[in-house]
C-alpha positions as YAML, in Angstrom:
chain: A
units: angstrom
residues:
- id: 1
  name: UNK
  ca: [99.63, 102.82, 116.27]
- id: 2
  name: UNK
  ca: [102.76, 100.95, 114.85]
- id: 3
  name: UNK
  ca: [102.53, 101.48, 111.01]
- id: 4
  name: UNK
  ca: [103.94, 98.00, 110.34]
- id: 5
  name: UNK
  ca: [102.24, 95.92, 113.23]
- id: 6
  name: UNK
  ca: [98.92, 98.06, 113.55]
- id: 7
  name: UNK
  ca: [99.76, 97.92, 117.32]
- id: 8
  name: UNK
  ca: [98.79, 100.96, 119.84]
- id: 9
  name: UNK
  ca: [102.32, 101.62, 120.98]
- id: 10
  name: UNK
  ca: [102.50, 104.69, 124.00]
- id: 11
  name: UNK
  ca: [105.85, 106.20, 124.61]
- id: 12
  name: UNK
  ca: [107.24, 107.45, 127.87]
- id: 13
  name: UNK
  ca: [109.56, 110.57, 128.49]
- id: 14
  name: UNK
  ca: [110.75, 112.46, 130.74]
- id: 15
  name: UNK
  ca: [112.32, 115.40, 130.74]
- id: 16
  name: UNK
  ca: [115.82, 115.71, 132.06]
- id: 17
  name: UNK
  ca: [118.86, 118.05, 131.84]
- id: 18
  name: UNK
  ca: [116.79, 120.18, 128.80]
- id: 19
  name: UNK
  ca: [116.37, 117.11, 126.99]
- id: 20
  name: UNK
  ca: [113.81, 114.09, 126.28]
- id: 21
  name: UNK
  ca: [114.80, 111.06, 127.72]
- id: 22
  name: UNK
  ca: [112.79, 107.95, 126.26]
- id: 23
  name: UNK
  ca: [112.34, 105.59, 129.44]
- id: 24
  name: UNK
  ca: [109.38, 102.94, 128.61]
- id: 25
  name: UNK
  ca: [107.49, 101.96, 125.56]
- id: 26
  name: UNK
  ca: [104.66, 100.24, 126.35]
- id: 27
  name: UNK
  ca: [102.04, 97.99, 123.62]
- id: 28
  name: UNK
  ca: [100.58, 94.34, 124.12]
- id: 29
  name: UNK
  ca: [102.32, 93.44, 120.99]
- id: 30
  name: UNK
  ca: [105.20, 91.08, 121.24]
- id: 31
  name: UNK
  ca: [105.45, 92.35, 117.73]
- id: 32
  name: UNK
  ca: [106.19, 95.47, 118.35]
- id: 33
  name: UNK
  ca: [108.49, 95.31, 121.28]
- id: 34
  name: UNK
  ca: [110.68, 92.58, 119.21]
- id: 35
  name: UNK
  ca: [110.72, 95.42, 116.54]
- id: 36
  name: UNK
  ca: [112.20, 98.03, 118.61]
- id: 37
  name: UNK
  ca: [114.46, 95.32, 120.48]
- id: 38
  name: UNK
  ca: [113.24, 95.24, 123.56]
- id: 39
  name: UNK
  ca: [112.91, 92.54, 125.87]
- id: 40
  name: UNK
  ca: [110.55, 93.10, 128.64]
- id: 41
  name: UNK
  ca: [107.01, 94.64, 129.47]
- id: 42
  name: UNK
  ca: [107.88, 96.09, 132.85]
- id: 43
  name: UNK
  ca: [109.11, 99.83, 133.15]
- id: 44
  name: UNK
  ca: [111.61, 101.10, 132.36]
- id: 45
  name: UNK
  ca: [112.53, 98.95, 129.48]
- id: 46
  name: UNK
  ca: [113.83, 101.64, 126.63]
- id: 47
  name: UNK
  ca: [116.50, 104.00, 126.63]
- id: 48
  name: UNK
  ca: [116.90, 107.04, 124.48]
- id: 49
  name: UNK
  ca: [117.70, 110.94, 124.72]
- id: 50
  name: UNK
  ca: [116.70, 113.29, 122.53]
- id: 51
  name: UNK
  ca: [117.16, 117.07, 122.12]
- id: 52
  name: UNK
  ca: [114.30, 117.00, 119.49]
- id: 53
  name: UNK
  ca: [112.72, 114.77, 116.81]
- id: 54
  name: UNK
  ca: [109.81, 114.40, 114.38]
- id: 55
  name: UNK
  ca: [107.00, 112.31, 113.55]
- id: 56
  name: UNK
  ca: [106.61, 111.93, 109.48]
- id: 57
  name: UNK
  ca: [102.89, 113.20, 109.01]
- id: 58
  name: UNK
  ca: [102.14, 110.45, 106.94]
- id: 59
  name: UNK
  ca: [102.66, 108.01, 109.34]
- id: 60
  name: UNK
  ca: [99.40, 106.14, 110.47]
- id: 61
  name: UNK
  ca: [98.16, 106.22, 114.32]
- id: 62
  name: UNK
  ca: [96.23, 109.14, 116.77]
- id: 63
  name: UNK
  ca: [99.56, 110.63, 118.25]
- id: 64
  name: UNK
  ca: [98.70, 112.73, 121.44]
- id: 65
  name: UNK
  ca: [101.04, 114.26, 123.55]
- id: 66
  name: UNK
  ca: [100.22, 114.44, 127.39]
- id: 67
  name: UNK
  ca: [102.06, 116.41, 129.90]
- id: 68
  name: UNK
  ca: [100.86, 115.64, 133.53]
- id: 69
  name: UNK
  ca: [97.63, 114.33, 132.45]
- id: 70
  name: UNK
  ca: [96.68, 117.19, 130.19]
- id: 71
  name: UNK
  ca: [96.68, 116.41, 126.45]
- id: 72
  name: UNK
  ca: [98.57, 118.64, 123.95]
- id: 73
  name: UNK
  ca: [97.61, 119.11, 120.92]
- id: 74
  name: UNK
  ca: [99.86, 118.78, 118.20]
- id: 75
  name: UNK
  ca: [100.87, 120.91, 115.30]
- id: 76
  name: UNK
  ca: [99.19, 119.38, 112.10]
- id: 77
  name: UNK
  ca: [101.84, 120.79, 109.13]
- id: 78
  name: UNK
  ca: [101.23, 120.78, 105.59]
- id: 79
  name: UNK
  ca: [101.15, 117.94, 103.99]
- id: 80
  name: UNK
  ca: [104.51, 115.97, 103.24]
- id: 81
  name: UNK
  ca: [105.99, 117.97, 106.31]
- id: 82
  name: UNK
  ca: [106.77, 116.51, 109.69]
- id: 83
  name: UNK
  ca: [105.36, 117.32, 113.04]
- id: 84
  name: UNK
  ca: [108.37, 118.85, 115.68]
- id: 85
  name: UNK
  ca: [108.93, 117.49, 118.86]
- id: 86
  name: UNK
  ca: [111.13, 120.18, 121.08]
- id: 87
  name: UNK
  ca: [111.09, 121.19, 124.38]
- id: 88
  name: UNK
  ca: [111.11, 125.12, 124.34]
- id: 89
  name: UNK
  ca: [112.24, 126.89, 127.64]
- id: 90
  name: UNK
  ca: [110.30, 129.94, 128.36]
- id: 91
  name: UNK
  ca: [109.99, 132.07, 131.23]
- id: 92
  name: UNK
  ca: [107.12, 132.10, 134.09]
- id: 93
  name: UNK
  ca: [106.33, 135.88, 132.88]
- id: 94
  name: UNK
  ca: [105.80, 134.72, 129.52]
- id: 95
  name: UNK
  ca: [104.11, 131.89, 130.80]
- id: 96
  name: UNK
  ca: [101.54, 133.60, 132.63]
- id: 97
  name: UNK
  ca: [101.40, 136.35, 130.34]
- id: 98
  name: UNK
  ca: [99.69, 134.01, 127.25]
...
């Protein structure tokens, strides 16, 4: 939900080269898309790579993460902390060893 706007806002990444690349944000508010400067509805219409970032845990909205249509939980922190957003490489052993 867009704290300013109380818009549901979903963002799109993919991930490319070790990195998250920001390729559509999608909302029915004309509000919201003039906030973040972008012109059209239709994907892709945003453009943006990150390494890593954060989501102030004060800010207002249900964030969910979902990775190939299974939903992530994320990390609540203590309060007046951020949530991380990273991409951590590990390998299949360690995967399948959890």
């Amino acid at each position: 939900t867009h704290s300013m706007y109380g818009a549901p806002v979903f963002e799109k990444f993919k991930i490319e080269n070790g990195c998250l690349r920001l390729f559509h944000v999608m909302t029915e508010s004309d509000a919201v898309l003039e906030y973040f400067a972008i012109e059209k509805k239709d994907e892709p219409n945003a453009h943006g790579t990150f390494k890593s970032f954060s989501i102030p845990s004060a800010s207002i909205g249900q964030h969910r993460f979902t990775l190939n249509g299974r939903e992530i939980p994320p990390i609540t922190p203590n309060t007046g902390s951020a949530i991380p957003v990273t991409l951590t490489k590990v390998s299949l052993m360690t995967h399948f060893w959890r």
